[in-house]
C-alpha positions in Angstrom: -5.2 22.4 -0.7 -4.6 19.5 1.6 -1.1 19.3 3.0 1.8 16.5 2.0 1.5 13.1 3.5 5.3 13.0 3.9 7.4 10.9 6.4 7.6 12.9 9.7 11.6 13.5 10.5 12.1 13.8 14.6 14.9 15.8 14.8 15.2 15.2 18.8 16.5 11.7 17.5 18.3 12.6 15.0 21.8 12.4 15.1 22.5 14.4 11.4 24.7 11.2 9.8 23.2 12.3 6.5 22.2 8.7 5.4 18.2 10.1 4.4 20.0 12.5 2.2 22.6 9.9 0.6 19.6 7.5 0.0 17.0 9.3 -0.9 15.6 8.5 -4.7 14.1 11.6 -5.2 16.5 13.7 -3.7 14.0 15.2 -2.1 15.6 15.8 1.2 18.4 17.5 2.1 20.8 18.4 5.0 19.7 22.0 6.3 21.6 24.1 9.5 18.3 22.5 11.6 18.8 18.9 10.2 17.8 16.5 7.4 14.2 18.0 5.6 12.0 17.7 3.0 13.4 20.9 0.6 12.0 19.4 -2.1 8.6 17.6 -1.3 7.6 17.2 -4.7 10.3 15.2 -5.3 9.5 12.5 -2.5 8.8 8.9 -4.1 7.3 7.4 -1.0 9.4 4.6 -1.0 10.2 5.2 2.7 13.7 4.5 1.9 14.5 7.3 4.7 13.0 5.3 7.3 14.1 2.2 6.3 17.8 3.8 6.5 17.5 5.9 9.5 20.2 4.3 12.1 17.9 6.5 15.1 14.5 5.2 13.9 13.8 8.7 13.7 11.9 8.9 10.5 8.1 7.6 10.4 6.3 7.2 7.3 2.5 7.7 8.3 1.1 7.3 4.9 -0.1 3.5 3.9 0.5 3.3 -0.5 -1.8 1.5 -2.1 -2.3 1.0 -6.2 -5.5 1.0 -8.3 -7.0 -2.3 -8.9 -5.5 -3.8 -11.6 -2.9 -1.4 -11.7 0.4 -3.6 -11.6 3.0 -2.0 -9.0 6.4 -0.6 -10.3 8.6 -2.8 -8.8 9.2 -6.2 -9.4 8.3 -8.7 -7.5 11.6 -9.2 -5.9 12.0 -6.4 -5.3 8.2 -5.9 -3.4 9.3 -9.1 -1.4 12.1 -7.3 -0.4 10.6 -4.0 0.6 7.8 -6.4 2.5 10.1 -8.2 4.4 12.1 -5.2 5.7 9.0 -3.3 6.4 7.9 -6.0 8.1 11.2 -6.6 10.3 11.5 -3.3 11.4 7.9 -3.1 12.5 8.1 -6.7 14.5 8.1 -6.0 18.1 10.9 -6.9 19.7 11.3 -9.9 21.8 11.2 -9.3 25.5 13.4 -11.8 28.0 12.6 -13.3 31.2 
């Protein structure tokens, strides 16, 4: 059985303000003694809301989604504008000065 393609939580840069757990659709994470983690896998929507809230950038979604061809995706298409133009912010490099 392959294993789950879920985002990858560094808990070195973590600083525990719970806002995966708060945000998460699915519920699928959860505060443990060792930090936020995936206690429910199953449960993980791969919206990659976790990374998109994490205040440390310490939450890395590795997996790409992608939907059958002409499969229509879930969202609307606000809503995919949306989620494509944070994804692409955050991913921007950042500008370097003089």
């Amino acid at each position: 059985m392959a294993e789950w393609a879920l985002p990858h939580i560094n808990l070195e840069l973590c600083t525990r303000c719970g806002a995966c757990v708060e945000q998460c659709p699915g519920h699928a994470v959860a505060m443990t003694a060792d930090g936020p983690s995936f206690v429910q896998p199953f449960n993980c929507t791969y919206c990659a809301t976790c990374e998109g809230v994490c205040p440390q950038g310490a939450i890395a979604c590795t997996y790409v989604v992608t939907w059958a061809p002409g499969k229509q995706h879930p969202l609307s298409t606000a809503e995919s504008a949306e989620i494509k133009k944070r994804t692409s912010a955050s991913s921007a490099p950042s500008a370097v000065r003089p």
